[in-house]
N, C-alpha and C positions, 0 to 999 in steps of 0.2 A: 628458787622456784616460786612462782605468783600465781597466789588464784586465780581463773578466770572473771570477767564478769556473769553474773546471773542470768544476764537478760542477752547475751550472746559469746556463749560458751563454746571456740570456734576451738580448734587445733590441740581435741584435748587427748588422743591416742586410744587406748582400748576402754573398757567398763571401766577396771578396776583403778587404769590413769585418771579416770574422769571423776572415781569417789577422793583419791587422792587429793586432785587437784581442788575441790567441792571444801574438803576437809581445811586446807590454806585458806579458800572465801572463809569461811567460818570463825575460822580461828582467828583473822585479820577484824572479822568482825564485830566476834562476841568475846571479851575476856575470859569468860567463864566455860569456853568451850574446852572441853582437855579429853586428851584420844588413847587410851589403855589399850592394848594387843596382848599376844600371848606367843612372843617369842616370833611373828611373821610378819615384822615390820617391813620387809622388803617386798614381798612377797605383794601383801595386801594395799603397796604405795602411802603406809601411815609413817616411813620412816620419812616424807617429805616435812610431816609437819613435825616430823619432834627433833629435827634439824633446823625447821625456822623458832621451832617453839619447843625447847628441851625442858622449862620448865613444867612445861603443861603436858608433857607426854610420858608414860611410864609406858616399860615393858616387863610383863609379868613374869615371863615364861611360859614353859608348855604346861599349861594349868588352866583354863579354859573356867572351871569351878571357880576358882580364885579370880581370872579375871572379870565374872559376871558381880559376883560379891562387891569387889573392889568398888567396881563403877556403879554398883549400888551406893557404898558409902559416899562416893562423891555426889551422887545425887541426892542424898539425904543431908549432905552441906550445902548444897546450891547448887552447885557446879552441875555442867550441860554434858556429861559423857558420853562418847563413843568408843564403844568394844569392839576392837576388828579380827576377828580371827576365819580362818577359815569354813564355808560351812557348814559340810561333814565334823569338823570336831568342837562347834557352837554350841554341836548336840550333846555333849559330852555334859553342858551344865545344864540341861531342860531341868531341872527340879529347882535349882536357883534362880533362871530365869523364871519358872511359873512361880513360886513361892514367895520369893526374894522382890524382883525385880513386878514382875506381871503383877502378882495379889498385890502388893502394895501402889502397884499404880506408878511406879517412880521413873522418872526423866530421862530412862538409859536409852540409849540406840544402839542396838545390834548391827552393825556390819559384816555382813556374811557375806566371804568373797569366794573363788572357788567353785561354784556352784552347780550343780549337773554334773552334767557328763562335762565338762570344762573342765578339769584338770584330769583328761586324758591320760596322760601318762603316767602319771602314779597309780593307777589300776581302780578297783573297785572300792577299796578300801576308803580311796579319797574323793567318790561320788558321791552327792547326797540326793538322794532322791525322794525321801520323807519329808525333807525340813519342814515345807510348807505347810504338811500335813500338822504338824506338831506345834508348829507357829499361830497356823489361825486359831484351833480351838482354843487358845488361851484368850479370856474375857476382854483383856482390855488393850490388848496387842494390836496395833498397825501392821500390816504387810504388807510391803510394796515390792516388785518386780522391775523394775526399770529397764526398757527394752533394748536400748541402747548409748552411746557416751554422752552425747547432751542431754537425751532424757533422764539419766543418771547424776550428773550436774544437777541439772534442775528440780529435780525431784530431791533429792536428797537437802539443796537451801530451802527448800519449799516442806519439806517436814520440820526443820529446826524451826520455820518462823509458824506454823501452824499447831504440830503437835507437843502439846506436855506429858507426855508417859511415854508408855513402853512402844518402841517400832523395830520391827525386823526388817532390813534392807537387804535383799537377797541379789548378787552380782556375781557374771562368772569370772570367769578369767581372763580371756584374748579375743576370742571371736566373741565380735559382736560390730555387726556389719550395722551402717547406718538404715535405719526404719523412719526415722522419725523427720518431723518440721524441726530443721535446730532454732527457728527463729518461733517457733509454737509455743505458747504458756502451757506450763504444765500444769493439770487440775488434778488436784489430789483427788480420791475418791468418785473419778469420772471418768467412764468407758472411753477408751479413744478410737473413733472410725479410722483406718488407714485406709479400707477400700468400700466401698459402696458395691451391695448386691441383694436379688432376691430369692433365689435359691437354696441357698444355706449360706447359715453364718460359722466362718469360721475363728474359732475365740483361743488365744495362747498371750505369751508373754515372754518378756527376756528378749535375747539372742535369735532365739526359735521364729522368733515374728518373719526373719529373712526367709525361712522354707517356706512361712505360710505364705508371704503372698507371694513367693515362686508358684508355688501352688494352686493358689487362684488366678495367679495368668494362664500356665495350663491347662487349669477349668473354661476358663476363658475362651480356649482354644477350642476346647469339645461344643461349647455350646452353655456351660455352664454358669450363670451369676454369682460367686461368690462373694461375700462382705466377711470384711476382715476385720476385727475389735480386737486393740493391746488392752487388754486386761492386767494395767501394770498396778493399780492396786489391789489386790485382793482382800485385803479385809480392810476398813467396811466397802464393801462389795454394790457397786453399781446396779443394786435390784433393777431401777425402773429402766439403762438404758438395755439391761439385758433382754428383759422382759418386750423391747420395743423388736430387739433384733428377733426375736424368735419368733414377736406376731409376723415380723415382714418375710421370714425365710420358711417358716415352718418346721427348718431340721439345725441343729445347732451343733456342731463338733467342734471337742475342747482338744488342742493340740498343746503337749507341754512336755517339760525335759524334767520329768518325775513321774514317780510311781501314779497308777492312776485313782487310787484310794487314796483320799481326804486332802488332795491337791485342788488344783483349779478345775478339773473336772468333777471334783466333790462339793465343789460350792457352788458353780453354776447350777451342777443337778438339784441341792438342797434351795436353792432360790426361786426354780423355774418348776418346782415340785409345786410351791407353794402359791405362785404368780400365774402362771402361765404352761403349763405343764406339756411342754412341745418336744419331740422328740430329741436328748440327748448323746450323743456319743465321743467315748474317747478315742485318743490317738496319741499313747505315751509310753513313759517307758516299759519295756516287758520283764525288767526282773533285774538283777544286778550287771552290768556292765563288766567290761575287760581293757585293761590298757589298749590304747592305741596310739597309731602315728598320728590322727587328728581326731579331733569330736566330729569332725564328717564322717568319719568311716567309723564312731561309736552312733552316730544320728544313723545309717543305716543300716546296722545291725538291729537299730529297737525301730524299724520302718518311719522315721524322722525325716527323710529327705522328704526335699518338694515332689518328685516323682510316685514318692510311694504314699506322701499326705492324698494326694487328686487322686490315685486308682483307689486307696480304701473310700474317699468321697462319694466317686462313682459309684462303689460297690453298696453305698448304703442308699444314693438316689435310687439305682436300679432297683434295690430289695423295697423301698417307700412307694415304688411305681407298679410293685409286682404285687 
């Protein structure tokens, strides 16, 4: 198995194929790069690198706690570690990570695969739908989303060569339908337009980006202008292009595959609170999920498809009109 290159990361399969493959660039690159899990190297595609690079790869077990610790120590010898585990049980070490890892500021990269409603099948248990929320308040934490496998690629060599601390990379599972330019530079920290409009902006991230701009063709169809921003980093957070979206739409709806407290629609609202104060609204998830046969049929049970993003749209122009 071979890295891609960076600058045309073509034929790389799903997200979590694409942090895989990202992980082999890395490791070809940096000596010092070494990838710790917790028992789901398969799972997560980190058993590619610790097959080209067994030296550099440890598997913890089911210990989550232990694996955040761990790759704190190697970060405190020098070493560039990434912790991959799934990211419902990521959560399982938040006190290491904020304590350990975040207050001292130290070189770790969270890899959270899994994510959403993406590992369908395993039920509720294995949905995370806080993380974000637990992610960003921490001081000096990165959060990046990446919407799909080349912006997943890309973004992720693009944190190793930019950031020295703590970054959470939040990735689901399988779905994740091409959104993005694969020949496009990724800008860490900078809102991405995928569609131009003046009507309402509609703002999400991940996977999800495929509803939303089904969504805004729909719109489209009615009469309506929708713009569409991946918000694939969320913390630090794109104040000024948000801020621009909102002067030009007037209504701004955050669509995302998470709770809607202290997620992406808690940061938009806490920035545009303070900038621009234009009418907010969300469109996420409504409560704990249930197994399914796909994350489509979990996407429309919490009203997540493209059909039911544009009628609650409509329903908030009609009520801004009334």
């Amino acid at each position: 198995m071979q890295g891609a290159s960076p600058s045309s990361p073509g034929g790389l399969g799903t997200i979590r194929d694409a942090v895989g493959k990202a992980l082999l660039y890395l490791g070809d690159a940096d000596p010092d790069v070494v990838v710790v899990t917790a028992d789901v190297a398969r799972s997560t595609r980190t058993a590619w690198f610790g097959e080209r690079f067994p030296e550099r790869f440890v598997n913890i077990g089911i210990s989550e706690q232990d694996l955040v610790d761990f790759a704190a120590g190697l970060a405190l010898a020098g070493k560039r570690p990434y912790a991959a585990a799934f990211a419902m049980f990521m959560m399982r070490a938040w006190e290491q990570i904020r304590n350990t890892v975040d207050r001292m500021r130290l070189d770790v990269k969270l890899v959270a695969t899994h994510s959403g409603f993406s590992d369908h099948g395993d039920g509720a248990s294995h949905q995370s739908l806080e993380d974000i929320a637990l992610m960003r308040v921490l001081h000096n934490m990165t959060v990046v989303v990446p919407a799909d496998p080349p912006q997943a690629y890309k973004a992720l060599v693009r944190v190793h060569e930019q950031v020295r601390g703590p970054v959470y990379f939040r990735v689901g599972r399988d779905y994740s339908p091409l959104v993005t330019d694969p020949g496009a530079e990724y800008r860490l920290g900078r809102l991405e337009i995928l569609r131009d409009g003046s009507d309402v902006a509609l703002v999400s991230a991940g996977p999800l980006l495929a509803q939303v701009l089904e969504a805004a063709r729909m719109l489209g169809e009615r009469g309506v202008s929708a713009a569409v921003a991946n918000l694939h980093t969320v913390k630090p957070l794109d104040e000024e292009g948000l801020e621009r979206l909102a002067r030009a739409t007037g209504l701004v709806v955050v669509v995302e595959e998470h709770l809607p407290r202290g997620g992406l629609f808690g940061a938009v609202a806490e920035a545009l609170a303070q900038r621009y104060p234009a009418p907010v609204y969300p469109v996420a998830a409504r409560g704990y999920g249930h197994s399914a046969r796909s994350v489509l049929d979990l996407y429309r049970e919490h009203g997540l498809l493209a059909e039911q993003i544009a009628r609650r749209v409509l329903e908030l122009l009609a009520g801004r009109e009334g």
